[in-house]
N, C-alpha and C positions, 0 to 999 in steps of 0.2 A: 474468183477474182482475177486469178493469173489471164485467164480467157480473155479477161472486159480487159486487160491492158494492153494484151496483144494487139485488140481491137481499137483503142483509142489511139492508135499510130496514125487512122484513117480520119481526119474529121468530119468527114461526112458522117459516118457510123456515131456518130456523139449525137450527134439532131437526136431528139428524142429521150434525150438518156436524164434522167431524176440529176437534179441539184444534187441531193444528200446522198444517191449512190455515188458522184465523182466525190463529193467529202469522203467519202469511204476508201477513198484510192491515196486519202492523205494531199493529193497533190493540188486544190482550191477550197476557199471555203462558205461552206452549203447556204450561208448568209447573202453570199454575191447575188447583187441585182439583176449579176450580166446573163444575157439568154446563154445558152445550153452550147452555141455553137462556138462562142466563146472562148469557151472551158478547154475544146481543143487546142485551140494556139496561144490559151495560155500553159497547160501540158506539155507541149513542144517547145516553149522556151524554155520554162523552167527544165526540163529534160537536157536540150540545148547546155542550158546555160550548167546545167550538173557532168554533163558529158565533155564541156570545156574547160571547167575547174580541173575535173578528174585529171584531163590529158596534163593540163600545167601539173599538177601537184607531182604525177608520175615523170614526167619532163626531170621537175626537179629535185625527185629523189634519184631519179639514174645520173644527172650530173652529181647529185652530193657523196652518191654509192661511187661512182669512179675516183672522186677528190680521196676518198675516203682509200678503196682500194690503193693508188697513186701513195700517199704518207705510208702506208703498209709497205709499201714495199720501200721505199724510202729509207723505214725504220730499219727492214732488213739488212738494207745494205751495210746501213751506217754501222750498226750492231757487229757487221760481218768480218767491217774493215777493223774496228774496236778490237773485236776477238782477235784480228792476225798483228795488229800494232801489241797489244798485250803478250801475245806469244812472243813478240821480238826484244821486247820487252822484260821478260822473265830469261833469256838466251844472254841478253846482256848484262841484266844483274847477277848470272853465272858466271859469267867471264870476267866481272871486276870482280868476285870474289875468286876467282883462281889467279888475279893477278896479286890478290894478297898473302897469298898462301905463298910466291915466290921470292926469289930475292930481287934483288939490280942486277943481276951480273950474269943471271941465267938468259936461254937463248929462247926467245917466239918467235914463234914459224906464223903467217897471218898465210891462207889460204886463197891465192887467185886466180880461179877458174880450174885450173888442172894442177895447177905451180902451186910450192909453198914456197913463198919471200920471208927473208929472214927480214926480224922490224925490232927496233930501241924497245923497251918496256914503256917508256913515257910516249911514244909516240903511240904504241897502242892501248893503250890506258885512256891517252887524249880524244882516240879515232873513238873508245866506247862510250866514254862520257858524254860526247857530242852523238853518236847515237840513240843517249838515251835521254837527252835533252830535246832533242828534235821528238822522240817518240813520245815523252812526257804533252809537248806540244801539241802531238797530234791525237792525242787520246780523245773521243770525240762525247764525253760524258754530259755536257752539256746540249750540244745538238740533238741527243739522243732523247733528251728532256723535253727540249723544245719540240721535238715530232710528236712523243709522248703527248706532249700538250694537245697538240695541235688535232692529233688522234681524236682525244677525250672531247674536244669540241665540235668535231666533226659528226661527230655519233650521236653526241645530244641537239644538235642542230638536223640530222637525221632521224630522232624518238620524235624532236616538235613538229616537225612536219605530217611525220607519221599519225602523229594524235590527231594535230589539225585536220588530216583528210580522214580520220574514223571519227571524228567527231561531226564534219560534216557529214560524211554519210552515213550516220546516225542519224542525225538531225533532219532526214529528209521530213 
């Protein structure tokens, strides 16, 4: 059978060819009144018309595969900045407990660049509060959800498609 479809690319090579052998190819059916010669261009569209599904179907799973990729890395990033706000984060919740452990009257050194400046206790106390407000701020918990979303939808709008084109090409 592989043979006869090589063959039936030709329609001339069809002239001649049984009703119920092309039913046998799945691709018309052996009931048609239509002559034999027919049977070729209707073969070639349906062919056509499978070979141009195919190309859209795959079209649009490699844009849904890039969308897809694209939020991946997205998530990464987001994820990456989270981890370094959290470290800065856990740095400053260290340093308002060592400003409890001291008195008023003891001396902070605040560290810039190469220099250490001598700083008030409430003025540095104020500089990590607002540190750790801003960092509270930026903690990115939610958008990270949001991508997660957006992921989870990407993927099953990626399975339908998928099913869709094995089910058509099942169905031939």
């Amino acid at each position: 059978m592989n043979g006869f479809k090589r063959q039936a690319n030709n329609i001339e090579q069809l002239r001649g060819v049984t009703k119920s052998t092309l039913a046998l190819i799945g691709q018309v059916d052996a009931a048609s009144p239509v002559k034999t010669g027919f049977y070729g261009l209707r073969i070639q569209a349906a062919a056509t018309s499978k070979l141009l599904k195919m190309a859209e179907v795959q079209a649009k799973l490699q844009s849904l595969s890039e969308e897809f990729q694209k939020l991946q890395q997205d998530l990464q990033n987001t994820v990456a900045s989270r981890q370094k706000l959290e470290g800065q984060r856990q740095e400053n919740l260290g340093v308002q407990k060592e400003f409890e452990n001291i008195g008023d009257d003891e001396t902070i050194y605040k560290l810039v660049g190469p220099v250490l400046l001598k700083q008030e206790k409430f003025e540095a106390e104020s500089t990590v509060k607002g540190r750790l407000d801003f960092i509270g701020g930026e903690i990115l918990e939610g958008q990270i959800k949001e991508t997660q979303e957006n992921i989870e939808k990407k993927k099953t709008e990626i399975i339908q498609v998928q099913s869709k084109a094995q089910g058509a090409i099942g169905g031939q």
